[in-house]
PDB file of N, CA, C, O and CB in Angstrom:
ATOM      1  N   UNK A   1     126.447  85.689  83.267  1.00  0.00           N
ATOM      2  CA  UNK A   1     126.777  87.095  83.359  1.00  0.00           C
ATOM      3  C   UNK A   1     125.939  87.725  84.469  1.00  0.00           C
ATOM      4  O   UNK A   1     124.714  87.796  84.374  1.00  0.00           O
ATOM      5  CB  UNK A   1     126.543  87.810  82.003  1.00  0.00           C
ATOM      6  N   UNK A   2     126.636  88.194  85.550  1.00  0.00           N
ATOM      7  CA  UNK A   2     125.812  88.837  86.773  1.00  0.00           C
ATOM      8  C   UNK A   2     125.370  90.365  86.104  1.00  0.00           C
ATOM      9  O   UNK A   2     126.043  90.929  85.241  1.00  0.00           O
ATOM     10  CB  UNK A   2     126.923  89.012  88.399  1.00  0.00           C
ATOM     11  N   UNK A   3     124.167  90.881  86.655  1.00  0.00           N
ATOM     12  CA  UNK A   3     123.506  92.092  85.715  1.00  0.00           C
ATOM     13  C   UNK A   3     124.058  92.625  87.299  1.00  0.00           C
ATOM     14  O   UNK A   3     124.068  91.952  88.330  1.00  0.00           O
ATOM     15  CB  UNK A   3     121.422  92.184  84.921  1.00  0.00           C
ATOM     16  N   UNK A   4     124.598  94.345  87.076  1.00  0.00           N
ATOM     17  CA  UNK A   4     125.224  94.882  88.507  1.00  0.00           C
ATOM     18  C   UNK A   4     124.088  96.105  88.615  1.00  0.00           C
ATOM     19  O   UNK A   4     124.060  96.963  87.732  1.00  0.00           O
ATOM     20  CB  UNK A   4     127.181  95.512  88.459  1.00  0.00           C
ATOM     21  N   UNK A   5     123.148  96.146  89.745  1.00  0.00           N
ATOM     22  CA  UNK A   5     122.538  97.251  89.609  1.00  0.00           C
ATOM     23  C   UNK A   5     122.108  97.297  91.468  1.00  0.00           C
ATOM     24  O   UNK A   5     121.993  96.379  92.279  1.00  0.00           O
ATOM     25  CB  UNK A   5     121.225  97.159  88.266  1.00  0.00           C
ATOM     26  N   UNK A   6     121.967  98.714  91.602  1.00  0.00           N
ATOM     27  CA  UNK A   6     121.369  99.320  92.772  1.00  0.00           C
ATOM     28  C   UNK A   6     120.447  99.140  93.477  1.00  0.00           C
ATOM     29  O   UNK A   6     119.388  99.581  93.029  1.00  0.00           O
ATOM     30  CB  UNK A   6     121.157 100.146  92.667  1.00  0.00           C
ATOM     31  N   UNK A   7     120.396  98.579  94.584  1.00  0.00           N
ATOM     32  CA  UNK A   7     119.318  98.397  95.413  1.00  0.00           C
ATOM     33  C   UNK A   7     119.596  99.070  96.897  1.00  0.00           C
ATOM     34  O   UNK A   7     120.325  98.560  97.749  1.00  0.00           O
ATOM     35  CB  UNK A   7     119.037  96.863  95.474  1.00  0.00           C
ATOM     36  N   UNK A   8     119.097  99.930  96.997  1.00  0.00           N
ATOM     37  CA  UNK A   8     119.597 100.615  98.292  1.00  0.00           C
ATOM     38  C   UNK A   8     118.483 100.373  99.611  1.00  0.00           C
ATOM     39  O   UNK A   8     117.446  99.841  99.215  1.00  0.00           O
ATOM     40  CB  UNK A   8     119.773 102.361  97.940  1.00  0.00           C
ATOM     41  N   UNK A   9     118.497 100.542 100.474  1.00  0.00           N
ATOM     42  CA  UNK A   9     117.831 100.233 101.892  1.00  0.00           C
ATOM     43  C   UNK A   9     116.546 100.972 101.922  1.00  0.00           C
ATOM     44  O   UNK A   9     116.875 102.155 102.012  1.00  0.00           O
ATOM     45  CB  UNK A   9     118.764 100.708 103.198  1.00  0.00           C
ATOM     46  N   UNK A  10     115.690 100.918 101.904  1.00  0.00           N
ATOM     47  CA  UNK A  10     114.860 102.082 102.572  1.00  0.00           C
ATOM     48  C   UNK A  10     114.568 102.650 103.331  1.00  0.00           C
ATOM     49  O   UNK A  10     113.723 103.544 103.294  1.00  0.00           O
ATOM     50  CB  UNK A  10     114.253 102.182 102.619  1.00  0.00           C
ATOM     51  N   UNK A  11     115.404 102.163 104.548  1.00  0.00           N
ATOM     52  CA  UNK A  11     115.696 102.671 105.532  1.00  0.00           C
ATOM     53  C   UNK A  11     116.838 103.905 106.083  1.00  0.00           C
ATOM     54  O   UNK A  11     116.737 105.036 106.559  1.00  0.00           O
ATOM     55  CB  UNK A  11     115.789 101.730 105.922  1.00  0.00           C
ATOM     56  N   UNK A  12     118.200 102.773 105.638  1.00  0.00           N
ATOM     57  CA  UNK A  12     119.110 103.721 106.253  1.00  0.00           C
ATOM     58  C   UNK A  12     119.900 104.134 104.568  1.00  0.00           C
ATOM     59  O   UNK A  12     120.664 105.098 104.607  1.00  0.00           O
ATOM     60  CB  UNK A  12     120.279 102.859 107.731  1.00  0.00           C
ATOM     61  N   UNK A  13     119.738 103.512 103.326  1.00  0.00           N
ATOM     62  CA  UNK A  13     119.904 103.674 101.750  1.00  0.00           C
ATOM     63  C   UNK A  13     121.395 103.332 101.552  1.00  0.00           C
ATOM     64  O   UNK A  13     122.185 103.993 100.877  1.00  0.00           O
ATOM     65  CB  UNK A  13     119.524 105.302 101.137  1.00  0.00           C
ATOM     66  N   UNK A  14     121.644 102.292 102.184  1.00  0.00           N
ATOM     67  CA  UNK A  14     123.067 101.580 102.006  1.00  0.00           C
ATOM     68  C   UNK A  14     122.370 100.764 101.229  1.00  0.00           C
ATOM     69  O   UNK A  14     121.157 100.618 101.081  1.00  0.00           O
ATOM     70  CB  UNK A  14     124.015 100.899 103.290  1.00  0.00           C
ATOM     71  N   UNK A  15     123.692 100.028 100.545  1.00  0.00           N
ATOM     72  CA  UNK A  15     123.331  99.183  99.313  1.00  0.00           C
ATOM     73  C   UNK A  15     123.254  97.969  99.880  1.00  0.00           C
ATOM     74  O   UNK A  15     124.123  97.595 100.668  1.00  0.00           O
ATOM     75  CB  UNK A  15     124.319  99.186  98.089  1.00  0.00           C
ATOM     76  N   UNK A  16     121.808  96.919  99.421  1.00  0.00           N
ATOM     77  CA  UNK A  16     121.545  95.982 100.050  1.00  0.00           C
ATOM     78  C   UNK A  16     122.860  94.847  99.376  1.00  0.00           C
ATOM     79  O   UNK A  16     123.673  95.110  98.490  1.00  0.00           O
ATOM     80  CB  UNK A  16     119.900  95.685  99.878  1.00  0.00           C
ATOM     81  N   UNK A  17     122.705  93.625 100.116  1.00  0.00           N
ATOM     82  CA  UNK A  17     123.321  92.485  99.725  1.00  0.00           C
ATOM     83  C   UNK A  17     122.662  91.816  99.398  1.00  0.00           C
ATOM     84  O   UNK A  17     121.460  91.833  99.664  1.00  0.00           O
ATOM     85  CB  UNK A  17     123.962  91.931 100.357  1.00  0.00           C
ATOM     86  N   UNK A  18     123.244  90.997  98.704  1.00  0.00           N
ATOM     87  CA  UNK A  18     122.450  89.458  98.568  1.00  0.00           C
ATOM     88  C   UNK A  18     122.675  88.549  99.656  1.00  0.00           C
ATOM     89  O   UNK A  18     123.760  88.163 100.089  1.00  0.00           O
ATOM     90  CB  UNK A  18     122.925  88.591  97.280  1.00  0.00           C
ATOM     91  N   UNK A  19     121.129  88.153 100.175  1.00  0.00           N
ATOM     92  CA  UNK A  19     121.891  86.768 100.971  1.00  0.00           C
ATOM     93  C   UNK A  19     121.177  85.480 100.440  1.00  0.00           C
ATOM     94  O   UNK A  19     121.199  84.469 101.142  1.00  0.00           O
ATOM     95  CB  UNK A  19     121.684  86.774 102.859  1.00  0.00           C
ATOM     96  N   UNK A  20     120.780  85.479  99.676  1.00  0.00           N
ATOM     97  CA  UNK A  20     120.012  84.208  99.105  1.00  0.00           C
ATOM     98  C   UNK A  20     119.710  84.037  97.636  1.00  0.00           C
ATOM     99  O   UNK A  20     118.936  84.876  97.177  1.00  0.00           O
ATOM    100  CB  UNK A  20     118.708  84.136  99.721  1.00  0.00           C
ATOM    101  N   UNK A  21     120.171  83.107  96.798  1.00  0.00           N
ATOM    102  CA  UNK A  21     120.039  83.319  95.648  1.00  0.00           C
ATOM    103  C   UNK A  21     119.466  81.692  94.816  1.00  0.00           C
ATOM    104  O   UNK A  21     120.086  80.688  95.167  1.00  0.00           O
ATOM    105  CB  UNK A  21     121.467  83.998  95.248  1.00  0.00           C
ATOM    106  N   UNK A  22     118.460  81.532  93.891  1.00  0.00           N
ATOM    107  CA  UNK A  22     117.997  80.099  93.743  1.00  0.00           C
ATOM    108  C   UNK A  22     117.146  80.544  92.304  1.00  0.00           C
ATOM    109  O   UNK A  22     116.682  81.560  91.787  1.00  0.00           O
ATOM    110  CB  UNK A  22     116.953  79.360  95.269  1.00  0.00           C
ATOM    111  N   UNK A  23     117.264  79.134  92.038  1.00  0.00           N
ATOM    112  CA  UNK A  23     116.340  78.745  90.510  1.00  0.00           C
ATOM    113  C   UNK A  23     115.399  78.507  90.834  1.00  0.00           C
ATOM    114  O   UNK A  23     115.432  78.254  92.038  1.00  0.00           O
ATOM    115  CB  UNK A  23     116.610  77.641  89.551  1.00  0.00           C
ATOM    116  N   UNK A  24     113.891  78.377  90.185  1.00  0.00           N
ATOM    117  CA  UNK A  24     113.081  78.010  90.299  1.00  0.00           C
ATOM    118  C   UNK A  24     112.467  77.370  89.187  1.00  0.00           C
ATOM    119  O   UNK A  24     112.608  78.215  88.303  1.00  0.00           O
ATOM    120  CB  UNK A  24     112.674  78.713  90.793  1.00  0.00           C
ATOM    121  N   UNK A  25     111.831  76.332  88.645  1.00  0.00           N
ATOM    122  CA  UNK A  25     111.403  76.122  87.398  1.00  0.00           C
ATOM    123  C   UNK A  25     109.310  76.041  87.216  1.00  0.00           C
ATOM    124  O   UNK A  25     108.575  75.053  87.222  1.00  0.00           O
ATOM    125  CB  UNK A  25     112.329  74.572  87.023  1.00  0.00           C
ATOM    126  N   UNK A  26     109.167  76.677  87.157  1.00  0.00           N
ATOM    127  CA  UNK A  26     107.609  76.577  86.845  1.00  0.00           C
ATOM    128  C   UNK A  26     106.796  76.276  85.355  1.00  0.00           C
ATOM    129  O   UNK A  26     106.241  77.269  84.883  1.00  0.00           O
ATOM    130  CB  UNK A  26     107.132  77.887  87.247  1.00  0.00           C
ATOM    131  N   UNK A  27     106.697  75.212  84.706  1.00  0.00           N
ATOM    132  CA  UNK A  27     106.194  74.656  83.872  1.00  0.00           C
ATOM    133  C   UNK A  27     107.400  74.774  82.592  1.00  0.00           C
ATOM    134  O   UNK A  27     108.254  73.897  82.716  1.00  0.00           O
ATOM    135  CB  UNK A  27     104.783  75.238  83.735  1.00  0.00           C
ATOM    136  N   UNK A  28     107.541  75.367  81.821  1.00  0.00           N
ATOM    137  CA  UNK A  28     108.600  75.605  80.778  1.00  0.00           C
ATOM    138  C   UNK A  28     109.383  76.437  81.004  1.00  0.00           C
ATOM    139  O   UNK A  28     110.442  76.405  80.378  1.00  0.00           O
ATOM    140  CB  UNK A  28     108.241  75.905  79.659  1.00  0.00           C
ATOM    141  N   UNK A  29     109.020  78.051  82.508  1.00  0.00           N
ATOM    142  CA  UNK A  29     110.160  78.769  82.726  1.00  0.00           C
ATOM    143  C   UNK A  29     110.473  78.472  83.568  1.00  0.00           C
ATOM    144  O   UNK A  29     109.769  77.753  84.278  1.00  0.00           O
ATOM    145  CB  UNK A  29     110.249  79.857  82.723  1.00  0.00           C
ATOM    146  N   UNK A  30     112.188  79.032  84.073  1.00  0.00           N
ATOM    147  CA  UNK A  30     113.166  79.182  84.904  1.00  0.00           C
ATOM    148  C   UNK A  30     113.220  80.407  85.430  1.00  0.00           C
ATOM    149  O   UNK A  30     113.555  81.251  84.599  1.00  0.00           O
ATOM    150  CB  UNK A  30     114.239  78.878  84.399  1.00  0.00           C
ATOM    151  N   UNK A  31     113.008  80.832  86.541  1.00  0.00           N
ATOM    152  CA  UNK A  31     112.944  81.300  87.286  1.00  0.00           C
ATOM    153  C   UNK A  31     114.523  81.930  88.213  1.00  0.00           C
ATOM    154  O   UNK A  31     115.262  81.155  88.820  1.00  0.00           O
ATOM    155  CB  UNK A  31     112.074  80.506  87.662  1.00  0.00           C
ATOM    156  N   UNK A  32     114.729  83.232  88.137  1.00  0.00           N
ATOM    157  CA  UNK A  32     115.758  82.849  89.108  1.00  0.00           C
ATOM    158  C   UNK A  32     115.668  83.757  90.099  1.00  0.00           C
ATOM    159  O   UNK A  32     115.901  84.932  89.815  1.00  0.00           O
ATOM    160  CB  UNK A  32     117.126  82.787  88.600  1.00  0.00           C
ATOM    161  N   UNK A  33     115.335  83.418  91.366  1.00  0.00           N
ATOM    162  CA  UNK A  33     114.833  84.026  92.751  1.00  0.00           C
ATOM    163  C   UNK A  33     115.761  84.510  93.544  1.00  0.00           C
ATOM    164  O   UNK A  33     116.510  83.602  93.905  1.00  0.00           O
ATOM    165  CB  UNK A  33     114.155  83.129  93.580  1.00  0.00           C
ATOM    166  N   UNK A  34     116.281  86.375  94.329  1.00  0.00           N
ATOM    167  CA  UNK A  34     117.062  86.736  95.044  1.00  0.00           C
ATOM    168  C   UNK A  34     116.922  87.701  96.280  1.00  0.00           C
ATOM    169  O   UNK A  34     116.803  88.926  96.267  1.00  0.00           O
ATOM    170  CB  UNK A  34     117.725  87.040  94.313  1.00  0.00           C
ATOM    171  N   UNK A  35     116.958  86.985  97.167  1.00  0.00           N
ATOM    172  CA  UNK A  35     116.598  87.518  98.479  1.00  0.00           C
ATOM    173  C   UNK A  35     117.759  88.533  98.592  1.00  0.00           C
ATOM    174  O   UNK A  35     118.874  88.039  98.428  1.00  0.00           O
ATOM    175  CB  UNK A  35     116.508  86.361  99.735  1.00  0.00           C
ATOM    176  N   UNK A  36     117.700  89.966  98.861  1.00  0.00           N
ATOM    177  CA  UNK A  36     118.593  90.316  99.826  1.00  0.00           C
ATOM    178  C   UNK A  36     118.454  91.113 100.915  1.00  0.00           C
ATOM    179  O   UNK A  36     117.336  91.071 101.429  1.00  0.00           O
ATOM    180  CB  UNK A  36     119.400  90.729  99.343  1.00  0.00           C
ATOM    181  N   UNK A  37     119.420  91.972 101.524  1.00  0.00           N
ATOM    182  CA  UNK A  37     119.185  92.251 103.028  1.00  0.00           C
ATOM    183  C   UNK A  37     120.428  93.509 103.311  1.00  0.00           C
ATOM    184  O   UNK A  37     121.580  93.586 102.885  1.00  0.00           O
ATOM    185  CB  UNK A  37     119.437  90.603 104.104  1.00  0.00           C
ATOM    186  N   UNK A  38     119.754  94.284 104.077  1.00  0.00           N
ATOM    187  CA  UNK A  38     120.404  95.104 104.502  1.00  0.00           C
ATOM    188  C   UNK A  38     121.824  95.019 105.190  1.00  0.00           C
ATOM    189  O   UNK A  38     121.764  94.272 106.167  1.00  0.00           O
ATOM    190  CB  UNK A  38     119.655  95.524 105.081  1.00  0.00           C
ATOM    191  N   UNK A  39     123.176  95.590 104.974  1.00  0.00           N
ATOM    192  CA  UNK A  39     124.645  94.965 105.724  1.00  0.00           C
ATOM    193  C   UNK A  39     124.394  95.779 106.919  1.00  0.00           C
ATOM    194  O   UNK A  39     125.410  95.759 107.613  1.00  0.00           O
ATOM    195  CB  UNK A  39     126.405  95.302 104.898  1.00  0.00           C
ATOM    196  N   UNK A  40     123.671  96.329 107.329  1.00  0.00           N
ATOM    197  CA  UNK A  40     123.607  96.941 108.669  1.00  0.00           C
ATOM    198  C   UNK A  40     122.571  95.783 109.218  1.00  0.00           C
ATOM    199  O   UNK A  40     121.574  95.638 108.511  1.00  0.00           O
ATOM    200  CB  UNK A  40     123.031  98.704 108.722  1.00  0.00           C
ATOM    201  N   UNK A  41     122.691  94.761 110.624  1.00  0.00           N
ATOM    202  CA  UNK A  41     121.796  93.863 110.905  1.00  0.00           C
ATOM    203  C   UNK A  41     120.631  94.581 111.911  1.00  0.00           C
ATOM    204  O   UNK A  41     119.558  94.006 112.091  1.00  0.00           O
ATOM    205  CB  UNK A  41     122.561  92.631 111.505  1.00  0.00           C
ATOM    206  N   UNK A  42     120.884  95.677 112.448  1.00  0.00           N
ATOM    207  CA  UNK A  42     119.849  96.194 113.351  1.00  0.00           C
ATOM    208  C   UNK A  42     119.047  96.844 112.267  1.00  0.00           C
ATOM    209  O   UNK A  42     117.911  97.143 112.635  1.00  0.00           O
ATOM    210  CB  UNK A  42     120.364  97.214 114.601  1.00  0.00           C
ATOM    211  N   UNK A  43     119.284  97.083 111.266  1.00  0.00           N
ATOM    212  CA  UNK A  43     118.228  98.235 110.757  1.00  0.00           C
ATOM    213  C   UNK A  43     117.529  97.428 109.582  1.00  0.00           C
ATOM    214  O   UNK A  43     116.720  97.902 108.784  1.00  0.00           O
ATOM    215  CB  UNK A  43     119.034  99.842 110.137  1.00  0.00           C
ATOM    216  N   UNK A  44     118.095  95.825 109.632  1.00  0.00           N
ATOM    217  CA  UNK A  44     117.206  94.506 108.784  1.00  0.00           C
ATOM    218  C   UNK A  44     116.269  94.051 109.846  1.00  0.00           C
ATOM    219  O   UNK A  44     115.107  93.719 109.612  1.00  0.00           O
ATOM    220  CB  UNK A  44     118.249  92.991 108.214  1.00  0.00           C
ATOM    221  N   UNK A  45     116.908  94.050 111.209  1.00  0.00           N
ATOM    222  CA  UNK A  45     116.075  93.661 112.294  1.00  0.00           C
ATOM    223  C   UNK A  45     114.252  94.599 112.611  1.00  0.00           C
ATOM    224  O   UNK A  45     113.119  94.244 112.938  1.00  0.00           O
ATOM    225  CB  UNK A  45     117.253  93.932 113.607  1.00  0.00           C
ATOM    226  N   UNK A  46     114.939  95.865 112.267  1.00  0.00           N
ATOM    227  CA  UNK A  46     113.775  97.076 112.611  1.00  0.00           C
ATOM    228  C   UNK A  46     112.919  96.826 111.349  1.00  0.00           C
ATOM    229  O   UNK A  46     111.690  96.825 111.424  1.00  0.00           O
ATOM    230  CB  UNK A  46     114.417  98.928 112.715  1.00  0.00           C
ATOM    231  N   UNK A  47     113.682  96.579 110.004  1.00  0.00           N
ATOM    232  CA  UNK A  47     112.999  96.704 108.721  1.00  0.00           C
ATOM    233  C   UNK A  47     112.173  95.571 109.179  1.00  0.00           C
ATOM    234  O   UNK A  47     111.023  95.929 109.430  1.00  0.00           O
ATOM    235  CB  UNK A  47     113.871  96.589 107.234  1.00  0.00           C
ATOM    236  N   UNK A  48     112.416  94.231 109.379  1.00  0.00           N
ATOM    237  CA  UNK A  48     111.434  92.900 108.853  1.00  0.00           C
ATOM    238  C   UNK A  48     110.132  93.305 110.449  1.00  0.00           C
ATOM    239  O   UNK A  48     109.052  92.723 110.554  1.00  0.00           O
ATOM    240  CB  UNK A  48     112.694  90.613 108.933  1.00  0.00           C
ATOM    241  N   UNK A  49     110.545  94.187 111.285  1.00  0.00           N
ATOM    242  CA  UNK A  49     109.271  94.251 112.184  1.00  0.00           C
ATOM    243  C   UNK A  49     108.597  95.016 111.657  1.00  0.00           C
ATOM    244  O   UNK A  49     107.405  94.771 111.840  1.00  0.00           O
ATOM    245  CB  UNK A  49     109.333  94.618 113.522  1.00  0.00           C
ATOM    246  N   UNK A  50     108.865  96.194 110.832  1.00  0.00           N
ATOM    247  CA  UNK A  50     107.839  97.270 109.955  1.00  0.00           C
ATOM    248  C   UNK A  50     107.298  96.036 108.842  1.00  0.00           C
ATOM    249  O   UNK A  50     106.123  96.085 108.479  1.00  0.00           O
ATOM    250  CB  UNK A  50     108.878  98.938 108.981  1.00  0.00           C
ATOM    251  N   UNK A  51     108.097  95.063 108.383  1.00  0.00           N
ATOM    252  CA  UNK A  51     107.333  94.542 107.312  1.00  0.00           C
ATOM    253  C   UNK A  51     106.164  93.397 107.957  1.00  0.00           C
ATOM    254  O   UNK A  51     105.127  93.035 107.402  1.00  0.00           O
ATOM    255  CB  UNK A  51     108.442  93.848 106.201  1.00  0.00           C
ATOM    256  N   UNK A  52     106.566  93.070 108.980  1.00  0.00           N
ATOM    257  CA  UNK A  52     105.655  92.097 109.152  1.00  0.00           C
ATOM    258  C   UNK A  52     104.531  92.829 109.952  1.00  0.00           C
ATOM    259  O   UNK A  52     103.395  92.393 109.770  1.00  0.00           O
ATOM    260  CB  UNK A  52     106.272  90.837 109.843  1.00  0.00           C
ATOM    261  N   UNK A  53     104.703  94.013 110.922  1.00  0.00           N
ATOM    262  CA  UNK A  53     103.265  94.835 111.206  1.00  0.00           C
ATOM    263  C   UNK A  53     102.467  94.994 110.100  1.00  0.00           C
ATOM    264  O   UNK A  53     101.246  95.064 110.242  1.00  0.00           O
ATOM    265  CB  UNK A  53     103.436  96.275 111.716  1.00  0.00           C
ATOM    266  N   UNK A  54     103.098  95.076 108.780  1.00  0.00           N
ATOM    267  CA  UNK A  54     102.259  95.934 107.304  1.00  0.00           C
ATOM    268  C   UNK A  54     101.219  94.327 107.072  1.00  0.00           C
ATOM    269  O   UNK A  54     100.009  94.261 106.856  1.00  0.00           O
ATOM    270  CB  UNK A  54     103.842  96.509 105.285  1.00  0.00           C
ATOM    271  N   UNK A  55     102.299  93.101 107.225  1.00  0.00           N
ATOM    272  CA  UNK A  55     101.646  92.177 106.766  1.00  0.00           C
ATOM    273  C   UNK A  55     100.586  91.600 107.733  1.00  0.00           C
ATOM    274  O   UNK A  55      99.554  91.185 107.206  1.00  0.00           O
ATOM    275  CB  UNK A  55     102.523  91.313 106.332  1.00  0.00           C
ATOM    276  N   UNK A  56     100.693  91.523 108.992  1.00  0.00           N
ATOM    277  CA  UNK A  56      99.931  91.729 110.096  1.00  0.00           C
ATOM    278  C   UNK A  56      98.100  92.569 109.519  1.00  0.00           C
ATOM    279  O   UNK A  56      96.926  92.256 109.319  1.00  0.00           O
ATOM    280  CB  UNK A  56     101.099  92.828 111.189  1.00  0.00           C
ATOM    281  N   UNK A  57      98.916  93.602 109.495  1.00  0.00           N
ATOM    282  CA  UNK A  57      97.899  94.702 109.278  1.00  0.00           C
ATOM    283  C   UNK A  57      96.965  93.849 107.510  1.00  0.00           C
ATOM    284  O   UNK A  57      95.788  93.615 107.237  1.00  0.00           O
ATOM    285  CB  UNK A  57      99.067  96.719 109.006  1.00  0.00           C
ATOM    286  N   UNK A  58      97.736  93.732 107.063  1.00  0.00           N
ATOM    287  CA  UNK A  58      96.794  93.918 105.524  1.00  0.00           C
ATOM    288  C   UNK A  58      96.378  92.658 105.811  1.00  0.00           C
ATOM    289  O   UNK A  58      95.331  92.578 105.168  1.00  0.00           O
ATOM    290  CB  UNK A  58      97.583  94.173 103.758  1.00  0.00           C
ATOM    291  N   UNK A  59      96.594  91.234 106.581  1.00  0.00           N
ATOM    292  CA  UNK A  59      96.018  89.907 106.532  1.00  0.00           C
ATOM    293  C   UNK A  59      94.698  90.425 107.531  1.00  0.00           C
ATOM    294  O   UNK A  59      93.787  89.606 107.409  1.00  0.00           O
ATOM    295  CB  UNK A  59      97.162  88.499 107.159  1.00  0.00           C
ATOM    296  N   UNK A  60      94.419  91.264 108.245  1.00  0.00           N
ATOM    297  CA  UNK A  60      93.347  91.721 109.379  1.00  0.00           C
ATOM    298  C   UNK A  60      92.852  92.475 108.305  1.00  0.00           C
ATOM    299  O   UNK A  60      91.697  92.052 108.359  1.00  0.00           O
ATOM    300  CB  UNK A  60      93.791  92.571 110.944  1.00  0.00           C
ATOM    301  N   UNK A  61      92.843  93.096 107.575  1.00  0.00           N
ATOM    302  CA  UNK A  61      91.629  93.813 106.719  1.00  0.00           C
ATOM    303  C   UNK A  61      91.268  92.779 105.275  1.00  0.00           C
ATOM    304  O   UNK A  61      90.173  92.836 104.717  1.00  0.00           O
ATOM    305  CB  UNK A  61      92.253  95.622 106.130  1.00  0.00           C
ATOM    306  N   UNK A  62      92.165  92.042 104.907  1.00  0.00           N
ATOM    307  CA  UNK A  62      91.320  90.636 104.445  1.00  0.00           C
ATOM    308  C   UNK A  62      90.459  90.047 104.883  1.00  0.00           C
ATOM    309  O   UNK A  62      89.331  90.039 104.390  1.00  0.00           O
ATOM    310  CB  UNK A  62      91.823  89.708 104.361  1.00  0.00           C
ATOM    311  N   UNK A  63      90.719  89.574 105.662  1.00  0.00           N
ATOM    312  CA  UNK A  63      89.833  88.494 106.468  1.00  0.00           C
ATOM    313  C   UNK A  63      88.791  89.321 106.852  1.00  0.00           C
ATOM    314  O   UNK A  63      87.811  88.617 107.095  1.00  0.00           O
ATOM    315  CB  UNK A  63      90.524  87.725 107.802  1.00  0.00           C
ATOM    316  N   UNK A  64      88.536  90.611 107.032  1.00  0.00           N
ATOM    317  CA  UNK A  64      87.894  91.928 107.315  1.00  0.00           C
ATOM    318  C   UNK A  64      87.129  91.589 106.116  1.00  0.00           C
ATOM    319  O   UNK A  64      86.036  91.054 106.299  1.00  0.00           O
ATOM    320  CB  UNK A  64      88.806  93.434 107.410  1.00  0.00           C
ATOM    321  N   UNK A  65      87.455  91.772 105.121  1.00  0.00           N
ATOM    322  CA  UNK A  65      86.340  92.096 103.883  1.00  0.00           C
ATOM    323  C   UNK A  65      86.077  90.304 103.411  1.00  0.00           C
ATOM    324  O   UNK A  65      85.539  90.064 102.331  1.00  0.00           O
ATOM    325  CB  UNK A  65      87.231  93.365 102.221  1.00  0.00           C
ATOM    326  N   UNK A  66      86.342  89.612 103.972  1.00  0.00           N
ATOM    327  CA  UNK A  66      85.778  88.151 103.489  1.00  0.00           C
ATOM    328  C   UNK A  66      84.740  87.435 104.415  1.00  0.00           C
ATOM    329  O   UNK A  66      84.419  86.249 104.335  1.00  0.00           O
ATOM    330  CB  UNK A  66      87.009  87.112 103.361  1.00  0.00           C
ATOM    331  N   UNK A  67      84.317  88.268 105.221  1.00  0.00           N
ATOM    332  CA  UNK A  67      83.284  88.167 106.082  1.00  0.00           C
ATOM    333  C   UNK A  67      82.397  88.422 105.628  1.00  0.00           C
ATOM    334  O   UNK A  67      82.370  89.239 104.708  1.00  0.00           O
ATOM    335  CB  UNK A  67      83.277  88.691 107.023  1.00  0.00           C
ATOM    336  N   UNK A  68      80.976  87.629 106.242  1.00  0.00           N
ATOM    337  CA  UNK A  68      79.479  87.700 105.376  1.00  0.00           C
ATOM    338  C   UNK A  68      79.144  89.390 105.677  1.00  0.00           C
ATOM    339  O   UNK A  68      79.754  89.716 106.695  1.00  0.00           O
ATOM    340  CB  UNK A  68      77.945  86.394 106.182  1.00  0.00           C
ATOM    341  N   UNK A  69      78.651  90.120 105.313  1.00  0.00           N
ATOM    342  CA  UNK A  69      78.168  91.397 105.352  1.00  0.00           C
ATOM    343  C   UNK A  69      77.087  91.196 106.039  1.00  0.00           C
ATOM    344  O   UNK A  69      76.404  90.214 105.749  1.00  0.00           O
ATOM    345  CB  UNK A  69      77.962  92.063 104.141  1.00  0.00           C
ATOM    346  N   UNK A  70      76.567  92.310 107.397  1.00  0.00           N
ATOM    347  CA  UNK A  70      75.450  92.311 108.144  1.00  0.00           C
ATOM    348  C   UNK A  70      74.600  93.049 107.354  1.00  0.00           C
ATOM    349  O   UNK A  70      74.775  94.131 106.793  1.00  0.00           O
ATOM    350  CB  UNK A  70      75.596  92.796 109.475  1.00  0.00           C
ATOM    351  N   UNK A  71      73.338  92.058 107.403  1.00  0.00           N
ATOM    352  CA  UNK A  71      71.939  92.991 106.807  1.00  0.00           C
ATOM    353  C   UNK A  71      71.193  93.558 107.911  1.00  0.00           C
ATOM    354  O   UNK A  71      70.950  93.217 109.069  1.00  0.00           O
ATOM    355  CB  UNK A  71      70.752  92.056 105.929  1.00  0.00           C
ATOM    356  N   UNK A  72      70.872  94.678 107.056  1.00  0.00           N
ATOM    357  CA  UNK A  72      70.152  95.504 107.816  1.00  0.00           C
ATOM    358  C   UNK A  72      68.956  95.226 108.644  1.00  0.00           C
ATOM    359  O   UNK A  72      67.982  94.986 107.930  1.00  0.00           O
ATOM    360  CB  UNK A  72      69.869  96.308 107.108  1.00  0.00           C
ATOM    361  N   UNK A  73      68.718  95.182 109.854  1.00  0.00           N
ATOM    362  CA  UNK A  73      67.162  94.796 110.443  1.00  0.00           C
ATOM    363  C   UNK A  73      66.128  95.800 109.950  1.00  0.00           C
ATOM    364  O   UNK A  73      66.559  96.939 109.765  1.00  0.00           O
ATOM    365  CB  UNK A  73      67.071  94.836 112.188  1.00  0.00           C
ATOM    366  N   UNK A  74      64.749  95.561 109.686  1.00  0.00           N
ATOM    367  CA  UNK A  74      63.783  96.776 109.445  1.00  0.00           C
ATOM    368  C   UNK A  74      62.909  96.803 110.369  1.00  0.00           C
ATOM    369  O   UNK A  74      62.045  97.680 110.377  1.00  0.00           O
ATOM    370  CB  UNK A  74      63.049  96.807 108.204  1.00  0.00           C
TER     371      UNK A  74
END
C-alpha cells in the first residue's frame, strides 16, 4: 500500500518526485529508503549547489572544532 503525502520543493514548492526508491535491512529491521527530487531540473540543479555549500560549510567548522585547542603562552 503506497502512503500518498506532500512533499513540496523548497525552493520553487512544486511537488517533489520520487526518483529513487530501495530496501534496506539493518539487523532485524527493514528499512525502506526514498530519494526524491524536484520535476523542475534547474531548480534541483541550484538546490543540490545550496546543499552541498551547507555541507561544505558544516564539514569546515567540524574539523574546526576537532582541532587541539591553543594554550595560552604566560
Amino acid at each position: 500500500m503506497q502512503t500518498v503525502y506532500s512533499n513540496p520543493c523548497i525552493r520553487c514548492g512544486k511537488d517533489r518526485i520520487v526518483s529513487k526508491e530501495w530496501t534496506q535491512q539493518i539487523g532485524n529491521t527493514v528499512l525502506t529508503r526514498t530519494d526524491t527530487v524536484c520535476p523542475d531540473k534547474d531548480c534541483q540543479k541550484a538546490l543540490d549547489l545550496d546543499m552541498e555549500e551547507k555541507r561544505l560549510k558544516k564539514e569546515a567548522i567540524m574539523n574546526r572544532k576537532s582541532l587541539p585547542q591553543k594554550t595560552p603562552v604566560s
